[in-house]
C-alpha positions in Angstrom: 6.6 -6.0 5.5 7.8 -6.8 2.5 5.7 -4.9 0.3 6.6 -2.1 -2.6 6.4 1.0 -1.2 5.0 4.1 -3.3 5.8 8.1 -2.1 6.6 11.3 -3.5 9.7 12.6 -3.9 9.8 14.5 -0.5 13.0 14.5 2.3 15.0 11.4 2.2 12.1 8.9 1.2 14.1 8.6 -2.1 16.9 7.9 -0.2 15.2 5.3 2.5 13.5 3.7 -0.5 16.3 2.7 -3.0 15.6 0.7 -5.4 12.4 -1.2 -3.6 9.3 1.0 -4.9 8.3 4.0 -7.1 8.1 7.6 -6.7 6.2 10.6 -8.3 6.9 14.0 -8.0 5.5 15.7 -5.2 2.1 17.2 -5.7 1.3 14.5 -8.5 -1.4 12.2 -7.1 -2.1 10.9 -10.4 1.3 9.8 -11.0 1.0 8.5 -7.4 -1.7 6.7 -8.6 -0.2 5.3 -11.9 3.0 4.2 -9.6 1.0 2.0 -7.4 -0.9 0.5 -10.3 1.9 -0.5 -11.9 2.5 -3.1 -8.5 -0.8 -4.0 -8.6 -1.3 -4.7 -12.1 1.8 -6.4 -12.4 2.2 -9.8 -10.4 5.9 -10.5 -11.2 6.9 -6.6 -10.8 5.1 -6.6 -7.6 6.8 -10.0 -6.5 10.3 -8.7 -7.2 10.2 -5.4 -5.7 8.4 -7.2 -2.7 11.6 -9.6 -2.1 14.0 -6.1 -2.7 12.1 -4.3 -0.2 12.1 -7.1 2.6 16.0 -7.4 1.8 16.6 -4.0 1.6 15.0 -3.4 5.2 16.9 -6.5 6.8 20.2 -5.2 5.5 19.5 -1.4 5.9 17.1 -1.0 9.0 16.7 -4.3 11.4 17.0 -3.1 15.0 20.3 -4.6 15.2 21.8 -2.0 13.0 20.0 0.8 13.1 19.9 0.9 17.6 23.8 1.0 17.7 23.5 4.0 14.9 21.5 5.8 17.0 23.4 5.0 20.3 26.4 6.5 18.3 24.5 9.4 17.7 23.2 9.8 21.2 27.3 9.4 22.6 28.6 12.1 20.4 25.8 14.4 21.0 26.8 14.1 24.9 30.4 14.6 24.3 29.1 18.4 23.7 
């Protein structure tokens, strides 16, 4: 979507995120809170992570790339 993403620091949303949102430490919700602010307080910060996160999922997750991943997966697993 294109849009900065805020999460706690849970599994691999650190990992799926990069560098295209914020995160807080699990349990925080006012640091949750304070994260998202941030975006929507702050046009130009919003703006930039916005155009990082739409790149970030084109390069990282389009169905082009992530359906042969998975088909990979789905091979080896048979091979078993």
């Amino acid at each position: 979507c294109g849009v900065p993403c805020v999460s706690t620091e849970v599994g691999g949303v650190a990992d799926t995120l990069g560098d295209t949102g914020a995160m807080a430490p699990l349990g925080d919700v006012d640091g949750l809170a304070r994260q998202a602010l941030r975006f929507l307080e702050d046009p130009d910060l919003h703006r930039e992570h916005s155009k990082r996160c739409r790149e970030r999922a084109e390069r990282c997750f389009a169905q082009s790339i992530v359906v042969p991943r998975y088909l990979d997966v789905y091979r080896e697993a048979l091979k078993d």
